[in-house]
C-alpha positions in Angstrom: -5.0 -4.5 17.5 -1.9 -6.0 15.7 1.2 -3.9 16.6 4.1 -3.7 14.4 7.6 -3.0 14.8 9.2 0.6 13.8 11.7 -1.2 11.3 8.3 -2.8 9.1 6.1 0.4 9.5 9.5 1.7 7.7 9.3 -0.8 5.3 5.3 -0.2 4.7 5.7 3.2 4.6 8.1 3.2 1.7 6.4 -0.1 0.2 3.6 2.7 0.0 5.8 5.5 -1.3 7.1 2.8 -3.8 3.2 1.8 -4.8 2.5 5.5 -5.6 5.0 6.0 -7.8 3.0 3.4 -10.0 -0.4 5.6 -9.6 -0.8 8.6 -12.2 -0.3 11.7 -10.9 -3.7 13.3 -11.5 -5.3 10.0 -10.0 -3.0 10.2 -7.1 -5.0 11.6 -4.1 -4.9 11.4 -0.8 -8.0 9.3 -1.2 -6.2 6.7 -3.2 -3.1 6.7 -1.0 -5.3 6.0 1.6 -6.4 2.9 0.0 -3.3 1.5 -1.1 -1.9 2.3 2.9 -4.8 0.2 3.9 -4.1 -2.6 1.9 -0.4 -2.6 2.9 -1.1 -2.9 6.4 -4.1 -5.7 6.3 -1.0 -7.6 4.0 1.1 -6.9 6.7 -0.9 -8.2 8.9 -1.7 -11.2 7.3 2.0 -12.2 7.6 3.9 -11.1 3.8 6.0 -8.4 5.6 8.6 -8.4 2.7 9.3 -5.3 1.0 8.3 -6.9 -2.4 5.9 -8.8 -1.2 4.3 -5.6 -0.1 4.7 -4.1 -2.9 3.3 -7.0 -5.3 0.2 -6.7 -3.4 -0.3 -3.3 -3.1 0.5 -3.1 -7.4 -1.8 -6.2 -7.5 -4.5 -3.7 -6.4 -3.8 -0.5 -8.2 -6.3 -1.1 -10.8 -9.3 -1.8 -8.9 -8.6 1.0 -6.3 -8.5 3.1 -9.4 -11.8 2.0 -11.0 -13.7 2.6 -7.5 -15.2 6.0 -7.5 -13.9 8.5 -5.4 
């Protein structure tokens, strides 16, 4: 298991609360915040641990994580 510093789970963790903001309310579940979380950290651990590119992949994604039944 990859194991990341304390100052990038900071940055993933508000990459994520940045990503929800983009999510509409009534869509945004814990289900769906799961998801995006998820795909933050496999990003992360494929190597983009910027801020923005976090946060390019995770709004990259929104759409489809929305589409999938919940």
């Amino acid at each position: 298991m990859r194991r990341f510093s304390p100052e990038l789970i900071q940055v993933m963790r508000t990459a994520l609360n940045e990503a929800m903001t983009n999510i509409p309310p009534e869509r945004a579940t814990s289900a769906v915040k799961a998801h995006v979380a998820e795909l933050i950290l496999k990003t992360a651990a494929n190597g983009q641990t910027s801020y923005y590119g976090l946060i390019a992949a995770a709004s990259g994604q929104i759409q489809t994580i929305l589409s999938r039944p919940m």
